[in-house]
MARSE-43736 format. One line per field, with one value per residue (C-alpha): residue number from 1; chain; x, y, z. Coordinates in nm, 2 decimals. Layout:
N
n = c(NUM	...)
chain = c(A	...)
X = c(X	...)
Y = c(Y	...)
Z = c(Z	...)
//
This chain:
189
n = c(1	2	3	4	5	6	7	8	9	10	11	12	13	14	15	16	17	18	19	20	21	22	23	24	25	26	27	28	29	30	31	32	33	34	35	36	37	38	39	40	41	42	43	44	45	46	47	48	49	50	51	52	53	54	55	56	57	58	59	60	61	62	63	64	65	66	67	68	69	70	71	72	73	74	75	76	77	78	79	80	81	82	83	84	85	86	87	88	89	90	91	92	93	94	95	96	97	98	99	100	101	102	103	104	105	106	107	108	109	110	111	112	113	114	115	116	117	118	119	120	121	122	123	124	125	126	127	128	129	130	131	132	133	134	135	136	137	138	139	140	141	142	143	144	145	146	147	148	149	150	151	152	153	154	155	156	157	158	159	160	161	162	163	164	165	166	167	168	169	170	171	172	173	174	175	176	177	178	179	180	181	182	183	184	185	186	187	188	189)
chain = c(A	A	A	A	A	A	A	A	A	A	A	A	A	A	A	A	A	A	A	A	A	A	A	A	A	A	A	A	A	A	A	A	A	A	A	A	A	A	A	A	A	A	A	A	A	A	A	A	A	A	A	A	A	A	A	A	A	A	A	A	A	A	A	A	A	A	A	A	A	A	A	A	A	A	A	A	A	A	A	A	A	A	A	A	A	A	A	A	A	A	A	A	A	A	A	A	A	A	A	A	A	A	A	A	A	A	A	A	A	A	A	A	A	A	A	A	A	A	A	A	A	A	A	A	A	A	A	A	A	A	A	A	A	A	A	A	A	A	A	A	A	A	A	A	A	A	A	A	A	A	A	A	A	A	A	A	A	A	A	A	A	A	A	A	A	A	A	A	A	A	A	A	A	A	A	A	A	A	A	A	A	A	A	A	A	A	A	A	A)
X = c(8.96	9.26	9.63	9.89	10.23	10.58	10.78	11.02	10.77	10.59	10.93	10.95	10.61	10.72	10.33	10.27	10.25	9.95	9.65	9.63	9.36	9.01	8.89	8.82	8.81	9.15	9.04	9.00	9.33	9.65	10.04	10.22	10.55	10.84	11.06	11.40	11.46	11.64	11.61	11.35	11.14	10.80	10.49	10.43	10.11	10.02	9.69	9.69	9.66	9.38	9.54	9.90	9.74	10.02	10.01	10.31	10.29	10.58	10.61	10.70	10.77	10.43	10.19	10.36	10.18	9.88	10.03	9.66	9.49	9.77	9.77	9.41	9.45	9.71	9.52	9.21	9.48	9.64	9.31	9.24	9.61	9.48	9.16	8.91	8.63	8.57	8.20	8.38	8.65	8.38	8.21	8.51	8.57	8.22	8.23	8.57	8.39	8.61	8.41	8.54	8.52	8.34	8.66	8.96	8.98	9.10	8.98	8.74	8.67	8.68	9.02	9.22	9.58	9.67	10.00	10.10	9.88	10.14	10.47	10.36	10.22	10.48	10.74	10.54	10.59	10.97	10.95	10.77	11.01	11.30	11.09	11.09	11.44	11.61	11.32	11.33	11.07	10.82	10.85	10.59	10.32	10.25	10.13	10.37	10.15	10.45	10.54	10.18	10.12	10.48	10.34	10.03	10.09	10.39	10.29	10.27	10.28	10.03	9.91	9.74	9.39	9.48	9.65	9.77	9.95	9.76	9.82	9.75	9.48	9.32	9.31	9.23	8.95	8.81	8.81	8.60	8.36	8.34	8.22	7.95	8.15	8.22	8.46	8.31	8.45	8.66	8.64	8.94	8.88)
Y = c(8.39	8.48	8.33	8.57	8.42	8.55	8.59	8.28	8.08	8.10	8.01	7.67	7.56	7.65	7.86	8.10	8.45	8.45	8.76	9.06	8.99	9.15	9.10	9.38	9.36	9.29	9.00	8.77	8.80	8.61	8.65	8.31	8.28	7.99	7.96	7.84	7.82	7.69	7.29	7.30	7.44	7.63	7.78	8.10	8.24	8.61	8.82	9.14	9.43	9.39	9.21	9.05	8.75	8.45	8.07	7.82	7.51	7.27	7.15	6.79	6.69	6.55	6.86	7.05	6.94	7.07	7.38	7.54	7.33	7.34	7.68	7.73	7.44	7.62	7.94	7.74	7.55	7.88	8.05	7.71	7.75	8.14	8.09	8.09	7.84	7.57	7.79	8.08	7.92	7.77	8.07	8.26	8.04	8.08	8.43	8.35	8.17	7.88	7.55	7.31	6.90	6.86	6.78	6.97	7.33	7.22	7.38	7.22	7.58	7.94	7.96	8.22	8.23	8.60	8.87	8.94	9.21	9.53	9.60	9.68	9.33	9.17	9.40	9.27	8.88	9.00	9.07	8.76	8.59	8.71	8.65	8.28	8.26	8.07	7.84	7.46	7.26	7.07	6.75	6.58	6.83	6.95	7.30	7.49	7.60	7.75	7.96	8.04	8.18	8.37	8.54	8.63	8.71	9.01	9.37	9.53	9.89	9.94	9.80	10.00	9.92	10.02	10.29	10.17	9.92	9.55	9.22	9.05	8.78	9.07	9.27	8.94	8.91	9.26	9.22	8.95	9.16	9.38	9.15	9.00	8.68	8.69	8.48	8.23	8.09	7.83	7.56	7.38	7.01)
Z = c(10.92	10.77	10.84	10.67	10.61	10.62	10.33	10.50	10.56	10.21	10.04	10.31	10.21	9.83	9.80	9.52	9.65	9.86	9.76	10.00	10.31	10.25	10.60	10.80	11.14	11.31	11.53	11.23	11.09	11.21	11.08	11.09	11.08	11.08	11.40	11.46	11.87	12.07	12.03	11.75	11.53	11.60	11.46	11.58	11.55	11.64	11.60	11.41	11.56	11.78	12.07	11.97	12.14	12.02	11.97	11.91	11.83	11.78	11.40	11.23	10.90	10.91	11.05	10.81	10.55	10.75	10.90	10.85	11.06	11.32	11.32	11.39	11.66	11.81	11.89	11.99	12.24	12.31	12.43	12.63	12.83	12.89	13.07	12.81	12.81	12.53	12.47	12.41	12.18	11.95	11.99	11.82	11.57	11.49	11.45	11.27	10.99	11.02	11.04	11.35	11.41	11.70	11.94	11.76	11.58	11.24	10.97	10.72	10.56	10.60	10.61	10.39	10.33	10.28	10.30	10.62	10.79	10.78	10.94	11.27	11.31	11.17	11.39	11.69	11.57	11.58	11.94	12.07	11.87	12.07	12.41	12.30	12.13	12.40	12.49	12.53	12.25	12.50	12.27	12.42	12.34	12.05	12.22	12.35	12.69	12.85	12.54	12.47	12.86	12.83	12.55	12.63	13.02	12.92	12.98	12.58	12.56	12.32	12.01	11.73	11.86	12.24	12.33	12.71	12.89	12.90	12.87	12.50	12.70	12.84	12.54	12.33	12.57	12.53	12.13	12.18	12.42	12.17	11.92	12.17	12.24	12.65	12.82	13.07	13.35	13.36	13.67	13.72	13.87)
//
């Protein structure tokens, strides 16, 4: 899995230039970026190409020091708030190569940091940016569910791997099809 960061956000964590990605397939690779909103600061997380499926999760002096595993938390939390099942989570982390505990997604290894994946991805974290600009912090939580559904519940025109309107959970959901991972059913108690 790889997590490639922003320019900004590289210079707040003071990190070396991070190496080009090397993975191939789109569904692996994440760009991360720094937020100002509102009433507090954010880590937004969006998926390449394949889907623009998007995480946020609210950031503290503390989790910044682990903004990794928050980050990979947050899209396991973010695909949790959209319907999919814990079996298909682990099941994508899995397939993700990054090694979970056995209650939260934090990454023990098989985590990269990389470059942002290209222009168009990054001009697509621009855009969910401005959807969440004026959106209250949930301080409580440290997921951002309401955030997280906005984001993934808009109609997108089309991303590079799709070529008509859909919904980034729907089209998050079909990348995972097509890698053999199917979404199971989720029964609410």
């Amino acid at each position: 899995m790889e997590l490639g960061i922003t320019i900004p956000l590289q210079k707040f964590l003071k990190l070396k230039q991070p190496p080009y990605g090397t993975c191939p397939d789109p569904l692996f690779c994440w760009d991360v970026h720094r937020v100002k909103i509102a009433n507090g600061k954010v880590l937004m997380i969006v998926s390449n190409a394949s889907s623009y499926f998007a995480a946020v999760t609210r950031m503290t002096a503390a989790t910044w020091k682990r903004w990794e595993g928050e980050a990979v938390g947050a899209i396991a939390d973010s695909m949790a708030v959209s319907g999919f099942d814990e079996a298909t989570i682990r099941a994508y982390f899995d397939a993700a190569g990054a090694e979970a505990s056995e209650s939260l997604y934090r990454p023990t290894e098989g985590v990269e940091v990389t470059k942002t994946h290209g222009r168009v991805s990054v001009g697509h974290m621009n855009q969910s940016v401005d959807m969440i600009w004026f959106e209250n912090v949930d301080s409580q939580c440290s997921v951002q569910s309401d955030m997280c559904y906005l984001l993934n519940n808009k109609l997108i025109r089309n991303c590079s791997l799709r070529k008509s309107y859909i919904f980034p959970a729907e089209a998050f959901a079909e990348s995972l099809a097509e890698h053999g991972i199917l979404r199971g059913k989720v029964t609410l108690n």
